[in-house]
Structures are given as structure tokens and as C-alpha cells.
C-alpha positions in Angstrom: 86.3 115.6 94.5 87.9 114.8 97.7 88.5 117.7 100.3 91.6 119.3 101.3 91.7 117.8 105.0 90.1 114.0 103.0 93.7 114.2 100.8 95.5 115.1 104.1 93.9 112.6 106.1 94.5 109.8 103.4 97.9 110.7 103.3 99.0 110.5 106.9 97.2 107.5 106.7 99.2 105.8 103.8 102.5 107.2 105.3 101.8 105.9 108.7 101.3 102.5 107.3 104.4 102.8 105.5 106.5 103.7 108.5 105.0 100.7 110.6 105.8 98.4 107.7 109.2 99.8 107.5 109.6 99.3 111.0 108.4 95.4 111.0 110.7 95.1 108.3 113.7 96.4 110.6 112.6 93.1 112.8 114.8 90.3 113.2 113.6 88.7 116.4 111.2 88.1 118.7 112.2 90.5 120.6 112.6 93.4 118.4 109.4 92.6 117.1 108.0 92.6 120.7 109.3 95.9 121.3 107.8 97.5 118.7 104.6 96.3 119.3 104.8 97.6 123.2 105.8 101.3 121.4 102.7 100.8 119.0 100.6 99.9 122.2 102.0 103.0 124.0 101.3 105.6 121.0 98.0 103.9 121.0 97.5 104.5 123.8 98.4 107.9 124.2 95.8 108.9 121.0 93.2 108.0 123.0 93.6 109.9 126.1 
């Protein structure tokens, strides 16, 4: 039986996932889709500072 903070973890993990797919799907160029990868590079790399 998972614990507490494994159900929470695995959870903000699937929604995460599901708010970057949303936001590829948002994508209709190049450009759009470069932007959001520079935002995904910046949150990166703010998580590991």
C-alpha cells in the first residue's frame, strides 16, 4: 500500500504531464512550440537551483 506523500507524488506527477501535453497541444507553430520549450527550460531550471 502506497504512502500518503507516494499518492501525492504520483499525482503531481500525472497532472504535470497532463498540463505539458495540454500545452503542446495549444502549439501551432514553430514558434509557439519554441517558446514553450524555452519556459520548460527556464522552470527547469529554476527546480534545480
Amino acid at each position: 500500500m502506497p504512502t500518503n506523500a507516494e499518492v501525492i507524488e504520483s499525482l503531481a506527477r500525472k497532472l504535470e504531464r497532463v498540463r505539458i501535453l495540454n500545452d503542446l497541444k495549444e502549439c501551432h507553430t514553430i514558434e509557439e512550440y519554441q517558446e514553450l520549450t524555452k519556459k520548460y527550460e527556464a522552470l527547469c531550471k529554476d527546480d534545480r537551483a
